[in-house]
C-alpha positions in Angstrom: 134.1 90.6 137.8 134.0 86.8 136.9 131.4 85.1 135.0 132.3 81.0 134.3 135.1 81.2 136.0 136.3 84.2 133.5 137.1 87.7 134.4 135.3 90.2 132.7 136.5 93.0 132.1 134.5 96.1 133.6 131.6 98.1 131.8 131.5 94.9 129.4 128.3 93.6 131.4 126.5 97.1 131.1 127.5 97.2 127.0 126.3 93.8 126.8 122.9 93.9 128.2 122.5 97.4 126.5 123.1 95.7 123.0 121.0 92.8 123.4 118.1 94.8 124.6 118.9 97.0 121.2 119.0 94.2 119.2 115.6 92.4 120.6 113.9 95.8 120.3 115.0 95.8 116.8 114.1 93.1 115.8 110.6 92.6 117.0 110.3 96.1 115.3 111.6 95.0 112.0 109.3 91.7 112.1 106.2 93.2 113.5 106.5 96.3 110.8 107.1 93.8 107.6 104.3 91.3 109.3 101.7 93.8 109.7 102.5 95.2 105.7 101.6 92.0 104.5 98.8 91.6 106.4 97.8 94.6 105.3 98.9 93.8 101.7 97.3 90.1 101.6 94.1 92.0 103.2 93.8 94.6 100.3 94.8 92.3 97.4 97.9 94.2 96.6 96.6 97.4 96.8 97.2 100.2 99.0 93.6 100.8 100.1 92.8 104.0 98.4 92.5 102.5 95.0 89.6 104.1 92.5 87.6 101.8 90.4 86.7 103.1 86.5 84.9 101.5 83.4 85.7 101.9 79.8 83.2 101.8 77.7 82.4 102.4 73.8 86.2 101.7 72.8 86.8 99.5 70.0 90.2 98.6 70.0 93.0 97.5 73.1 95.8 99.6 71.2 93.6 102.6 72.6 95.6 101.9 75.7 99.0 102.8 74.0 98.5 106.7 73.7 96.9 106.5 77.5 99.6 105.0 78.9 102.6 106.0 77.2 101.7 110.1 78.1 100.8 109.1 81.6 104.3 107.3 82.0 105.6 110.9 80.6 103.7 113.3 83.8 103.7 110.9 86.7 106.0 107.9 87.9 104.1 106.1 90.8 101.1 104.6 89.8 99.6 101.3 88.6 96.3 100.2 86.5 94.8 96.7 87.2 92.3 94.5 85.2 90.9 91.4 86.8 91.1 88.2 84.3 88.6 86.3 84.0 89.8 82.9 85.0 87.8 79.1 86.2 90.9 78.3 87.8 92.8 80.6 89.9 92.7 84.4 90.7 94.3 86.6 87.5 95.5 90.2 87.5 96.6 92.6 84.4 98.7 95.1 85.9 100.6 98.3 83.8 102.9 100.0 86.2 105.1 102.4 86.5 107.3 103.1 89.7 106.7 100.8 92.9 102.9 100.8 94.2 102.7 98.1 96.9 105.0 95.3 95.1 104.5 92.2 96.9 107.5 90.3 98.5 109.4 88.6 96.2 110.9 85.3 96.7 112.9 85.1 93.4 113.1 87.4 90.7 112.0 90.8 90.2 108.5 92.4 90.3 106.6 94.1 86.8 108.2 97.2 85.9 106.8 99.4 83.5 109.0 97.7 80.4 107.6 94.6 81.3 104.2 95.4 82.4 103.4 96.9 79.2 105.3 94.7 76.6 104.3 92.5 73.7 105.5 89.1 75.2 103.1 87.7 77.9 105.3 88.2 81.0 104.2 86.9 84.5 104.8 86.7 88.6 103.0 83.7 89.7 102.6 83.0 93.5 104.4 80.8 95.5 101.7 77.6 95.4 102.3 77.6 91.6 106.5 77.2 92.0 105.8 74.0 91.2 104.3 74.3 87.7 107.0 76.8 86.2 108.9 74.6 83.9 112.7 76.0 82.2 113.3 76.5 78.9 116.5 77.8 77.0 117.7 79.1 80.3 114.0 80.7 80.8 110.8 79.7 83.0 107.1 80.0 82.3 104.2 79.3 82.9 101.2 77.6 81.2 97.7 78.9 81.9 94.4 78.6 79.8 96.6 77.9 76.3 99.1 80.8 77.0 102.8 80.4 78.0 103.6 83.5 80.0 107.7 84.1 81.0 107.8 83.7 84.4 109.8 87.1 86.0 109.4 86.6 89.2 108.1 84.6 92.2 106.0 86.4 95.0 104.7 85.1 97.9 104.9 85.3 102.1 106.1 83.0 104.9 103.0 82.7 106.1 99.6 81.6 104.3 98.2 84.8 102.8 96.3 85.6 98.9 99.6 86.0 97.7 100.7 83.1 97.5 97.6 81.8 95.1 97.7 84.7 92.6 98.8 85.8 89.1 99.6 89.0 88.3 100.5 89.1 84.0 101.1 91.9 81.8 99.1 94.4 81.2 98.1 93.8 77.1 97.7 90.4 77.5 95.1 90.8 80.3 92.8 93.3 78.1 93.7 91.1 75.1 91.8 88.3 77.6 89.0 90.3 79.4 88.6 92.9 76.7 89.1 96.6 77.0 85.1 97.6 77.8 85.6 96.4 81.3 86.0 97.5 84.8 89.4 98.6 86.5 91.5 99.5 89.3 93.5 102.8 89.4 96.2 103.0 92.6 98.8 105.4 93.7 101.4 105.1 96.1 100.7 108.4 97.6 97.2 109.0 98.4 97.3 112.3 97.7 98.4 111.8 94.0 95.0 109.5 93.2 92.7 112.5 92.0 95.7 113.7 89.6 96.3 110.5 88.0 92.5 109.6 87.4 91.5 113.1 85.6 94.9 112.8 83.3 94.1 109.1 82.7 90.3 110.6 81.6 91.8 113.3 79.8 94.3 111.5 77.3 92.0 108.3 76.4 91.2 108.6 73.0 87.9 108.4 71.3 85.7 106.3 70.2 84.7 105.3 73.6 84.7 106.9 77.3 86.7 106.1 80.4 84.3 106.7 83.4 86.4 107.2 86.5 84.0 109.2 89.8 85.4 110.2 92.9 83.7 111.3 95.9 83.9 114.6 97.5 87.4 115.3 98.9 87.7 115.9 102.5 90.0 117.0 104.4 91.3 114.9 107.4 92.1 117.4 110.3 95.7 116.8 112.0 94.7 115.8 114.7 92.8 112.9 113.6 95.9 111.8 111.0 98.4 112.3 114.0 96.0 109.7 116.0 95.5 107.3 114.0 96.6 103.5 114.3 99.7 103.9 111.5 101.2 106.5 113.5 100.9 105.7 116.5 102.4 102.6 116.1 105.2 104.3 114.1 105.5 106.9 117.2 105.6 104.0 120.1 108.3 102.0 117.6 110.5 105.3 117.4 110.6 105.8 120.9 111.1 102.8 122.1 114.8 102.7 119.3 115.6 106.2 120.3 115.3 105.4 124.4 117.2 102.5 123.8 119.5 104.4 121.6 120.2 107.4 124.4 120.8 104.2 127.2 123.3 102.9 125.1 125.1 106.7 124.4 125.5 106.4 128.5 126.5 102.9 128.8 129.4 103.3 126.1 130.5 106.2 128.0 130.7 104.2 130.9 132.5 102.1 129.1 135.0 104.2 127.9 135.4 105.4 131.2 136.6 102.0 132.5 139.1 102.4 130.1 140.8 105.7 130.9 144.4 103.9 131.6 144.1 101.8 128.9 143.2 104.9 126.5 146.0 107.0 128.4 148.5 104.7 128.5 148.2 104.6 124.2 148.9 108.4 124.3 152.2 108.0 126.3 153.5 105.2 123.8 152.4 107.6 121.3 149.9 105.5 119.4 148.6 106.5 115.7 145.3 108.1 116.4 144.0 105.8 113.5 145.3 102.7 115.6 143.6 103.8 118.6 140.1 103.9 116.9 140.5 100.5 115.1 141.6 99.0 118.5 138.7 100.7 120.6 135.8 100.0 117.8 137.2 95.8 117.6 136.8 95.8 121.5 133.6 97.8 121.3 131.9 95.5 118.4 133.4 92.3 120.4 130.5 92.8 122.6 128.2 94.4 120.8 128.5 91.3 118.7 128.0 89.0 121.4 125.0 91.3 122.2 123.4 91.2 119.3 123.2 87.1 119.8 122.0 86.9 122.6 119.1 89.4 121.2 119.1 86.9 118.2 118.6 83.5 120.6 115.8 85.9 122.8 114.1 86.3 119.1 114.0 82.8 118.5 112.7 81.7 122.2 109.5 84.5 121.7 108.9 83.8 117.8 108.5 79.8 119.6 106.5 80.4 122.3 104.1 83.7 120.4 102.6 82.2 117.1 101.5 85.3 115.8 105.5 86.5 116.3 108.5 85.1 113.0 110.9 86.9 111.6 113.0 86.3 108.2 116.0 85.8 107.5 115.7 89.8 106.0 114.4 90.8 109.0 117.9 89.5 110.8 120.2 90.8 108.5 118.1 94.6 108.7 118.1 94.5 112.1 121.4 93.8 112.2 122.3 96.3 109.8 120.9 98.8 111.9 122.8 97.6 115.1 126.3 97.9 113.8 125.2 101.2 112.2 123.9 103.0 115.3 126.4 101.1 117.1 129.2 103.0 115.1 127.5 106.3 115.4 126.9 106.3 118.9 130.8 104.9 119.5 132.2 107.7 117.1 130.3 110.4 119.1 130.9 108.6 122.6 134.9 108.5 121.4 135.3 111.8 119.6 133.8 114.0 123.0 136.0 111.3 125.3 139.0 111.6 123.3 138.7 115.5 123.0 138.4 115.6 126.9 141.1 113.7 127.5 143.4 115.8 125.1 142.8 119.2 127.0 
């Protein structure tokens, strides 16, 4: 077969068009997963959406916090408390956390952990928009705001315009030191489940004088059915058959491949090729085209994200998907190689 005047050689065109219809899928399943997460995440102000409100009241004193928080850092690792700031210029958030509960995409830097959410120093992760206002010091950056200079740790924002982008999260006891600790909060979990737990320790180790007031509703139970049918999964569902289709095409278009190059395998036996040799030949001429594949998937990308607004992708979104094509492309050339080889050797 000739294409530009070139002969191709055969099962090439089959491998080709196999990979570049992997790599499209993929990556219009890696954008359109990390799109709709922050959506979702810009939608729920950087929580999860099963977040429980609660009020202290009565206490006198913000070290009352320290005992709290340091026993429920000991009994539970993914969870996060939030205080709103009071602020005439731009939306503020206190957060103490402790694992990873929704973390926003970072641009530079790192996300609060739970050393520097609950520090002494004011720490903070400023949005995108207010880049332009971190100033460096002593090979450090911060970040003025309403007389305090807070060490900026991180950047966080989105491609795209979102809340993100025009928020301030700071550490946690420099937000109550600024809205005082007889105010309202915002409790949130990464797993849904582990809410209920959190709240009732949370009530059950804050010292007196005062009183945490934390309610939650009657718990009910959502049948299976109604989880298994909901949006989230079957969006998940449609995205993993779509990969594992595509996946099972490819298993029999590398097969044909491989069949196409039965003298060119046998003829290796009869020199008496190194087995080793014969995998790193077959898996070069395998990722020629798989590489070839994947650009053409990459350039198909490109023309859709032009012509579709609501479709972009990230330069993380290539390099995942991308990640994922020369992994299942190995797998599915080991076990296509490893059952053709073994057939060939009886």
């Amino acid at each position: 077969m000739k294409i530009a005047g070139k002969r191709v050689q055969k099962g090439n065109v089959l491998l080709f068009i196999s990979f570049a219809a992997v790599s499209l899928c993929l990556l219009i399943i890696v954008s359109s997963s990390r799109a709709e997460w922050e959506n979702k995440l810009s939608k729920n102000d950087m929580y999860t959406g099963h977040q429980q409100w609660f009020s202290i009241n009565g206490a006198e004193t913000e070290a009352q916090w320290e005992q709290t928080i340091r026993k429920l850092a000991e009994v539970h690792d993914n969870f996060s408390i939030n205080v709103t700031v009071p602020s005439q210029e731009i939306a503020v958030r206190g957060i103490c956390i402790q694992g990873k509960v929704n973390n926003p995409p970072m641009i530079e830097g790192e996300y609060f952990d739970y050393s520097t959410s609950w520090t002494d120093s004011p720490k903070a992760v400023v949005g995108k928009e207010f880049q332009k206002d971190v100033v460096t010091k002593n090979g450090k950056t911060y970040y003025s705001l309403e007389g305090i200079e807070y060490e900026v740790i991180g950047i966080m924002g989105t491609s795209r315009e979102s809340r993100i982008n025009h928020m301030v999260v700071i550490d946690f006891r420099t937000a109550i030191q600024k809205a005082g600790i007889n105010t309202q909060y915002e409790l949130d979990t990464g797993r849904e489940d582990d809410i209920r737990k959190v709240g009732h320790d949370m009530d059950k180790f804050f010292p007196n004088p005062g009183s945490l007031l934390i309610m939650f509703g009657e718990e009910q139970k959502v049948p299976f059915v109604s989880k298994f049918l909901s949006s989230a999964v079957i969006m998940q569902t449609m995205y993993a058959l779509i990969l594992i289709s595509f996946c099972l095409s490819t298993i029999l278009v590398t097969f044909i491949w491989l069949r196409f190059r039965r003298r060119l395998l046998f003829s290796w036996k009869l020199c008496g090729y190194d087995a080793k040799w014969e995998w790193m030949e077959i898996y070069k001429k395998y990722f020629i085209v798989a590489a070839a594949g994947f650009i053409t998937g990459f350039i198909m990308m490109l023309v859709l994200a032009a012509k579709i607004p609501d479709i972009y992708m990230t330069a993380m979104d290539v390099v995942l998907a991308l990640g994922i094509t020369i992994g299942l492309g190995g797998l599915i050339l080991a076990f296509s190689y490893g059952r053709y080889r073994k057939k060939m050797l009886r």
